[in-house]
GUFI-725326 format. One record per atom (N, C-alpha, C): chain; atom name; x, y, z; residue in three letters. Coordinates in steps of 0.1 Angstrom, whole numbers. Atoms other than C-alpha are relative to their C-alpha. Layout:
REM residues N
R chain atom    px    py    pz res
R     A   CA     X     Y     Z ALA
...
//
This chain:
REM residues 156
R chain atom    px    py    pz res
R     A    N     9    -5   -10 UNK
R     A   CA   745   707  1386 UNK
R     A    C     6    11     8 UNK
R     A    N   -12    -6    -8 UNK
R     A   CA   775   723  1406 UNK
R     A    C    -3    18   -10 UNK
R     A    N    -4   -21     5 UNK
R     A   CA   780   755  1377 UNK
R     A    C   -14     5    -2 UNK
R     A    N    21   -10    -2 UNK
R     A   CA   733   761  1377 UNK
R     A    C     5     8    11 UNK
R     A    N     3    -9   -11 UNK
R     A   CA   743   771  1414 UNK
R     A    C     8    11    -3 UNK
R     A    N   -11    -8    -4 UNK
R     A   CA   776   787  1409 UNK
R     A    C    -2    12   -11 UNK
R     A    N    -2   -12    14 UNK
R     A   CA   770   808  1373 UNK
R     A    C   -11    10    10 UNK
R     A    N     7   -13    -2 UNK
R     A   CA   743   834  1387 UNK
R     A    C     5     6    11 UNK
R     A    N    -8    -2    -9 UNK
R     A   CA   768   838  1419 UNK
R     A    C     8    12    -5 UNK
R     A    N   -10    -7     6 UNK
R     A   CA   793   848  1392 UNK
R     A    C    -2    12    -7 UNK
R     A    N    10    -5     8 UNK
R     A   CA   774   866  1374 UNK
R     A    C    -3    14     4 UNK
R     A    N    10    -7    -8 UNK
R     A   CA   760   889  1401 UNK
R     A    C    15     6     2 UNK
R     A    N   -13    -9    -3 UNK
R     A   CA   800   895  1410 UNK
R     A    C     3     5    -9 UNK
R     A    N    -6   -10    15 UNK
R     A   CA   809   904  1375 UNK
R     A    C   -10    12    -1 UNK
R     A    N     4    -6     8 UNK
R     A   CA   780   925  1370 UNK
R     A    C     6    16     6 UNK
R     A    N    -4    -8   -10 UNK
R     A   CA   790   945  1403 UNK
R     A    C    12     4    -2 UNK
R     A    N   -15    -1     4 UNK
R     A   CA   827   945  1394 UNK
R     A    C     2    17   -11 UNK
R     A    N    -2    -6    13 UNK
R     A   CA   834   980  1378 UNK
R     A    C    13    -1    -3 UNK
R     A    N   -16     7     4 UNK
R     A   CA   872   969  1372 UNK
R     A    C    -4    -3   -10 UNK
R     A    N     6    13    10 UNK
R     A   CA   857   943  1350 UNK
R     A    C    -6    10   -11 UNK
R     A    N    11   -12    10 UNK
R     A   CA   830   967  1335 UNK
R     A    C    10     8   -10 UNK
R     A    N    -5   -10     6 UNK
R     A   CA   854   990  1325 UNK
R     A    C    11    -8   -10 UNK
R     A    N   -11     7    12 UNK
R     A   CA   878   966  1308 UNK
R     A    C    -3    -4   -12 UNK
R     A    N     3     7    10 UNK
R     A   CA   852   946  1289 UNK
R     A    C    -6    15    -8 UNK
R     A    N     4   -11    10 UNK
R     A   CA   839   981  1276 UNK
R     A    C     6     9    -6 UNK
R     A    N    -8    -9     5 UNK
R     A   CA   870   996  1270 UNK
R     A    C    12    -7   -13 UNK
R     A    N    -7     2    10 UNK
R     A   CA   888   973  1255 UNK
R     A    C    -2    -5   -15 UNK
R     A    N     1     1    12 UNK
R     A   CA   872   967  1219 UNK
R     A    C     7    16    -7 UNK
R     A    N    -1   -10    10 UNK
R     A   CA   882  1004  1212 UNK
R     A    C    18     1     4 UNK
R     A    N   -10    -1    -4 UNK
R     A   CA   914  1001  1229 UNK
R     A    C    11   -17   -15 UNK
R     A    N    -9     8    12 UNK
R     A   CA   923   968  1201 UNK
R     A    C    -4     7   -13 UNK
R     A    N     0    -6    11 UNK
R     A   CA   909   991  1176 UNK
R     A    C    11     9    -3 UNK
R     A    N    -8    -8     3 UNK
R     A   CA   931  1017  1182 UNK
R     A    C    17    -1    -4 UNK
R     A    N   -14     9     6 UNK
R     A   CA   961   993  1182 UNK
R     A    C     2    -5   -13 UNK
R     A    N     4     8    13 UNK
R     A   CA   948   978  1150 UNK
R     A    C    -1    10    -6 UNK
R     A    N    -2    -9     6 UNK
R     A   CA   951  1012  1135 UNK
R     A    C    16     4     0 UNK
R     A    N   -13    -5    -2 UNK
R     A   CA   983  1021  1151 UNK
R     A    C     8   -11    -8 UNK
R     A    N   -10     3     8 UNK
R     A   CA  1000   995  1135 UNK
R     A    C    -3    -3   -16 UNK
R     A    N     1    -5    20 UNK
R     A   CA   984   999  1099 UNK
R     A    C     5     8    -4 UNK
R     A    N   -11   -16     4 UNK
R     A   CA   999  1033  1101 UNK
R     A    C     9    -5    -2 UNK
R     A    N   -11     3     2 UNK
R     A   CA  1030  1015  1109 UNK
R     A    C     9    -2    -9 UNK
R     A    N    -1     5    11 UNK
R     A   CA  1028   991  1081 UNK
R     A    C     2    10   -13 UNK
R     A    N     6    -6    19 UNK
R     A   CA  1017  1019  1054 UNK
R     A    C    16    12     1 UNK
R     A    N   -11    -9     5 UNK
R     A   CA  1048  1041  1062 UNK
R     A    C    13    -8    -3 UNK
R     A    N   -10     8     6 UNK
R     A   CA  1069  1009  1054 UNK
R     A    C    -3     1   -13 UNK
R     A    N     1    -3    15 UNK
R     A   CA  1079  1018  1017 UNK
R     A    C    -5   -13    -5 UNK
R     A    N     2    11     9 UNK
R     A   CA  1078   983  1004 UNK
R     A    C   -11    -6     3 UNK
R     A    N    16     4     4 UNK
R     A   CA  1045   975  1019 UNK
R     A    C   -13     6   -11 UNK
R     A    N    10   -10    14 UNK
R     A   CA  1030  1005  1000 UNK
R     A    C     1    -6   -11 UNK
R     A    N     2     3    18 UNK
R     A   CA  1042   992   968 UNK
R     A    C    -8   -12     3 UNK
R     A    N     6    16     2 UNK
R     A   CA  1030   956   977 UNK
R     A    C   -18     3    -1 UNK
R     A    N    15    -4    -1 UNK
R     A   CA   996   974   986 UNK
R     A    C    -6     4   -11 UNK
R     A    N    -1    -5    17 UNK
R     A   CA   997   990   954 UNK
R     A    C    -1    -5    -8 UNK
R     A    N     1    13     9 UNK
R     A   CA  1007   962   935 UNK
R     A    C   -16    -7     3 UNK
R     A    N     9    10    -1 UNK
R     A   CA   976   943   948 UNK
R     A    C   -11    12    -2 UNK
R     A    N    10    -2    -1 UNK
R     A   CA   953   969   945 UNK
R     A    C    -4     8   -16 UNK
R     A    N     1    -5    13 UNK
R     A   CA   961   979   907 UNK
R     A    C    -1   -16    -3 UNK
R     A    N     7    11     4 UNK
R     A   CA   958   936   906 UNK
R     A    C   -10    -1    -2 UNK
R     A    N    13    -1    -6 UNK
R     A   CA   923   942   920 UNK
R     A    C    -3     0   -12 UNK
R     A    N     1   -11     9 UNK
R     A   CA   919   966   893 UNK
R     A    C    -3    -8   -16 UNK
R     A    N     0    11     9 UNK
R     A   CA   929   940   865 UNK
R     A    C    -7   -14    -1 UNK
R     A    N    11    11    -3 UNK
R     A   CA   908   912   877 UNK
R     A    C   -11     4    -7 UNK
R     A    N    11    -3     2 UNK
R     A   CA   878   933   877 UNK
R     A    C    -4     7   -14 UNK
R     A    N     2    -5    11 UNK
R     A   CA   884   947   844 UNK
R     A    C     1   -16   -10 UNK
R     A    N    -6    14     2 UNK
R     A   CA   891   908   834 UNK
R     A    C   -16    -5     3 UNK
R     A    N    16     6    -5 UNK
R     A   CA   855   900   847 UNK
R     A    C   -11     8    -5 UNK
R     A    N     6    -6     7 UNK
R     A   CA   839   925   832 UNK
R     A    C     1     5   -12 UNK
R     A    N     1     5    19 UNK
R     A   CA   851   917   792 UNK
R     A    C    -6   -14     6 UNK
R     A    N     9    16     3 UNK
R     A   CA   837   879   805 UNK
R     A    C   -11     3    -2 UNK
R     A    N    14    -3    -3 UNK
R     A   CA   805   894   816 UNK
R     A    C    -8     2   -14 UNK
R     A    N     7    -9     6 UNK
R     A   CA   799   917   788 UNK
R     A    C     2   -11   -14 UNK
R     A    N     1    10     8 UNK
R     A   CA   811   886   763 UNK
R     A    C   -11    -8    -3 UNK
R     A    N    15     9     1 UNK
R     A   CA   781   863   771 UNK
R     A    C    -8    11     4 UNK
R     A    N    12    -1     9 UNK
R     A   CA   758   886   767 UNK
R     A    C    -5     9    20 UNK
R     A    N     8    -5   -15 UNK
R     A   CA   754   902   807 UNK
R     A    C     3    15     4 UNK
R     A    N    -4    -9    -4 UNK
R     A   CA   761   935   826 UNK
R     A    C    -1     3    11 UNK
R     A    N     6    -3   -15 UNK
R     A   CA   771   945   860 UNK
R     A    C    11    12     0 UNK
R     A    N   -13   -17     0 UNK
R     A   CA   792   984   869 UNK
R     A    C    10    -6     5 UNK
R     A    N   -11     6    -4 UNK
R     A   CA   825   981   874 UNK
R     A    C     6     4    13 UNK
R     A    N    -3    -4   -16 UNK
R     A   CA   826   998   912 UNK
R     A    C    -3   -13     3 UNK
R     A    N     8    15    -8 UNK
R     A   CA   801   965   921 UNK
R     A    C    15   -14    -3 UNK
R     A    N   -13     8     5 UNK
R     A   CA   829   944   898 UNK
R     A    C    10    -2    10 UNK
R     A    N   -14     1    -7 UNK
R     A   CA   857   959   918 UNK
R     A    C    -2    -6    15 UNK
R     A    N     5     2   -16 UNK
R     A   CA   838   951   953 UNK
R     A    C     2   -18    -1 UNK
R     A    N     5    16     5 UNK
R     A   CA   832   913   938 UNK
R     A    C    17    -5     2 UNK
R     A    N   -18     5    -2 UNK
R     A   CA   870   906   930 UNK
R     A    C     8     5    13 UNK
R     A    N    -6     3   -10 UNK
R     A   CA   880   919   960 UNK
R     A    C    -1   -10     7 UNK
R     A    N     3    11   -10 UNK
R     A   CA   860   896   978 UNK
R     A    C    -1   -14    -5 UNK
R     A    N    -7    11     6 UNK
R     A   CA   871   868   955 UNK
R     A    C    12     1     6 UNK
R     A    N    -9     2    -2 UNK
R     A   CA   902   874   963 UNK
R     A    C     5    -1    18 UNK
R     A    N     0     2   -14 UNK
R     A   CA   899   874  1005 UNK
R     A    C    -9   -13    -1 UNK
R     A    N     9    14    -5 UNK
R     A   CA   878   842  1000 UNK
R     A    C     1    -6    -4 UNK
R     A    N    -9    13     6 UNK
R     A   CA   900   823   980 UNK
R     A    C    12     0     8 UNK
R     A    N   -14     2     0 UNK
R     A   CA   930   828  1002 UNK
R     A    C     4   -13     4 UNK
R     A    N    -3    20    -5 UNK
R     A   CA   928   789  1019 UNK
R     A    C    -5    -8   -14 UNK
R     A    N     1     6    11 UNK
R     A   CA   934   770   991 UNK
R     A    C    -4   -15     4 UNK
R     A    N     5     9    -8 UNK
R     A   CA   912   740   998 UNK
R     A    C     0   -16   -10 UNK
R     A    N   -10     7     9 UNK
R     A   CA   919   725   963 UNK
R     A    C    11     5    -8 UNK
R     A    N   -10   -10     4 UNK
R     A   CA   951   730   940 UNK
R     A    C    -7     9   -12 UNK
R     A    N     3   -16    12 UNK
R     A   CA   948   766   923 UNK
R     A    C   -18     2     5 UNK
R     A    N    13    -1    -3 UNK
R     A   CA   912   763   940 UNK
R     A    C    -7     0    -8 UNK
R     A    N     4    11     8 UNK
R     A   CA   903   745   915 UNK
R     A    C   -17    -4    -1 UNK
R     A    N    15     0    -4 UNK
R     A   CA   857   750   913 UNK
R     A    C    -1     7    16 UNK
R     A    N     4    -9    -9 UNK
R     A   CA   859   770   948 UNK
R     A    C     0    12    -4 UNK
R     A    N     0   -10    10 UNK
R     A   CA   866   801   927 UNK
R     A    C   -11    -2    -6 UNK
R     A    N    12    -4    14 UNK
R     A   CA   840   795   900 UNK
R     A    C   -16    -5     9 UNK
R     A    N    20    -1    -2 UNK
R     A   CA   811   784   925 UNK
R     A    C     0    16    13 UNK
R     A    N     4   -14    -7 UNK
R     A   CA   819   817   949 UNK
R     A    C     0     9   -13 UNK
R     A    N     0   -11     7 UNK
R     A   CA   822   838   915 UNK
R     A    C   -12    -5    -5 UNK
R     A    N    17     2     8 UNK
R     A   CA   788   821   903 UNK
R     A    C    -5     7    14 UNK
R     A    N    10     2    -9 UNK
R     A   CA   771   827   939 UNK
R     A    C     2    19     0 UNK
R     A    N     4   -16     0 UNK
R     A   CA   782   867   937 UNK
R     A    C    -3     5    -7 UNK
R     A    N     7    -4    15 UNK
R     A   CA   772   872   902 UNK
R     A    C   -16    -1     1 UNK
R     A    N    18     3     0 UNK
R     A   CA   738   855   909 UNK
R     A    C    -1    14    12 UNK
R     A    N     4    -8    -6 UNK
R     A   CA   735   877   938 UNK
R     A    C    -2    16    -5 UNK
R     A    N     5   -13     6 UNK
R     A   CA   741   910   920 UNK
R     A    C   -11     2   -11 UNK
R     A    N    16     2     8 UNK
R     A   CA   711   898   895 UNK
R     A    C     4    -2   -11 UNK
R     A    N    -4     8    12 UNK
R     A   CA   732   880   866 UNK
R     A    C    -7   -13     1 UNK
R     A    N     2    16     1 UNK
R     A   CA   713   847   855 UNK
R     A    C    12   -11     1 UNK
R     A    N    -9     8    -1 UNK
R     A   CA   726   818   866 UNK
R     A    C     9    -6    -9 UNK
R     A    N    -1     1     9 UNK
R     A   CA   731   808   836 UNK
R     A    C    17     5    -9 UNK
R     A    N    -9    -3     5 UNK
R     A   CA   755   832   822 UNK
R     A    C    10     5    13 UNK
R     A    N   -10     1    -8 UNK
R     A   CA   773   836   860 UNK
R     A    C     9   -12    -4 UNK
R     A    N    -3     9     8 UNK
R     A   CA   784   800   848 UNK
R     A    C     8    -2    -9 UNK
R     A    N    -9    -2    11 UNK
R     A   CA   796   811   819 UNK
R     A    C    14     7     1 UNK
R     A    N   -10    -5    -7 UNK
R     A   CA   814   837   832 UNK
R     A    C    11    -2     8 UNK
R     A    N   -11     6   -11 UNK
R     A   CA   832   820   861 UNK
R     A    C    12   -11    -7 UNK
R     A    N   -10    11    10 UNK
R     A   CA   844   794   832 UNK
R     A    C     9     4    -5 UNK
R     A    N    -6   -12    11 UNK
R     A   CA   855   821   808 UNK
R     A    C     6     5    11 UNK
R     A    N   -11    -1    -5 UNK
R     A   CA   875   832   833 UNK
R     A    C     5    -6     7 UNK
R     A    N    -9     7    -1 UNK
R     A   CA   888   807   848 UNK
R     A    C     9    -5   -13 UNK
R     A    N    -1     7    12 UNK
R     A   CA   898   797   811 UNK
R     A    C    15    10    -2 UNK
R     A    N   -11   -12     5 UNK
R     A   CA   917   834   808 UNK
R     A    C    10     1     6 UNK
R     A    N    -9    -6   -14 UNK
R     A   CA   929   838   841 UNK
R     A    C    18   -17    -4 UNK
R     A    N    -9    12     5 UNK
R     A   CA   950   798   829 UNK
R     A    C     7     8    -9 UNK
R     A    N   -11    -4    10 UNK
R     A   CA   964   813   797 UNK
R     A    C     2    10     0 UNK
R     A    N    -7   -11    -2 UNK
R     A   CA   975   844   808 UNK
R     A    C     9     2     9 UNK
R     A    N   -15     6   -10 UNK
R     A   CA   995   825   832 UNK
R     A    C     9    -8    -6 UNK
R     A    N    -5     8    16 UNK
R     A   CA  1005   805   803 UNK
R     A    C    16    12    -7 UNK
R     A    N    -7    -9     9 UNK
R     A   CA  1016   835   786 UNK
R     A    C    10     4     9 UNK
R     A    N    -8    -5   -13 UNK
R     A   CA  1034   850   815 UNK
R     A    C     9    -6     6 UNK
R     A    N   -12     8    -6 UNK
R     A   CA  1053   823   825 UNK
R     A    C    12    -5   -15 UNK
R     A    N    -6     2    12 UNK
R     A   CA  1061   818   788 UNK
R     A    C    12    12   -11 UNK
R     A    N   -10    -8     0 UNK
R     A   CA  1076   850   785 UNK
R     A    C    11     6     9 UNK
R     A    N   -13     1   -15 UNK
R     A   CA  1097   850   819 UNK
R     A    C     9    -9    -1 UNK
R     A    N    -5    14     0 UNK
R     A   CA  1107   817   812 UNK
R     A    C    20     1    -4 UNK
R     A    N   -17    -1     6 UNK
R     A   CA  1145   831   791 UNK
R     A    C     1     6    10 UNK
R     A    N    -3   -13    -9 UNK
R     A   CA  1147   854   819 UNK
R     A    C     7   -10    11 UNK
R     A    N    -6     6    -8 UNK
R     A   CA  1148   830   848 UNK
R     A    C    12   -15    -5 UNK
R     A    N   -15    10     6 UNK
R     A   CA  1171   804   826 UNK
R     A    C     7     6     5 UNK
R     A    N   -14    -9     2 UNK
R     A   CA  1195   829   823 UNK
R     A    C     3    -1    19 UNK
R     A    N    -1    -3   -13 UNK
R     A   CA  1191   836   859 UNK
R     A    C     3   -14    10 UNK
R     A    N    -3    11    -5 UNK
R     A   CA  1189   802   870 UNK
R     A    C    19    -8    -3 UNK
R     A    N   -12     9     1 UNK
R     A   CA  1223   789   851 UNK
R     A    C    11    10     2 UNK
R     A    N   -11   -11    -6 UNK
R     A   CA  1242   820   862 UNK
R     A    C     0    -5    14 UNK
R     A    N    -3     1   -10 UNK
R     A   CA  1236   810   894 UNK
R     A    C     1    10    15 UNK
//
């Protein structure tokens, strides 16, 4: 009962306050501009570029990886829309909620397939078929690294 009387008190002083005013209106552009300045920061560190690089020619490979599943069963979606889709596969798997996210992957890659106008049906298929590829190409990959880190491992 106490904060009914006291909030439109406060309320009436904040609105009056230009101190206040000017802080809460200044400062969204004032963390934007921080939030740039240190992107810059980051991007003229060499080794983040490559990292950036590396992940955004991964991107790249994904969505070319999702669109041989697509065009396999029988569907079609462009590969700009593709590349938009795996990005945001890959910001929306980053909390792994099961291990290797494990069906969170394949019902967010069914739910953005359906939404660009693939039948449910062959979204399904797709999200399978690659989850199927995306396994044995880690297969393969770890299968051909594997003499590498021996060697590296018993060298020490």
């Amino acid at each position: 009962m106490m904060g009914l009387v006291v909030l439109p008190a406060l309320l009436k002083r904040l609105r009056n306050n230009k101190e206040i005013k000017s802080q809460l209106t200044d400062a969204p552009v004032a963390i934007f501009k921080n939030y740039l300045k240190s992107v810059f920061q980051l991007m003229s560190n060499r080794r983040y570029f490559l990292y950036l690089a590396a992940e955004m020619v991964l991107i790249v490979v994904k969505a070319l990886s999702l669109f041989a599943c697509i065009l396999a069963v029988g569907g079609f979606v462009g590969f700009p829309l593709l590349a938009a889709i795996t990005g945001l596969l890959s910001v929306a798997t980053v909390f792994n909620i099961t291990p290797g996210n494990l069906g969170v992957t394949e019902v967010i890659t069914v739910y953005l397939l359906v939404v660009v106008g693939l039948s449910t049906e062959i979204a399904i298929s797709v999200a399978l078929l690659s989850r199927v590829l995306s396994v044995f190409s880690q297969m393969a990959i770890a299968n051909l690294c594997s003499p590498y880190l021996k060697t590296k491992i018993i060298s020490g």
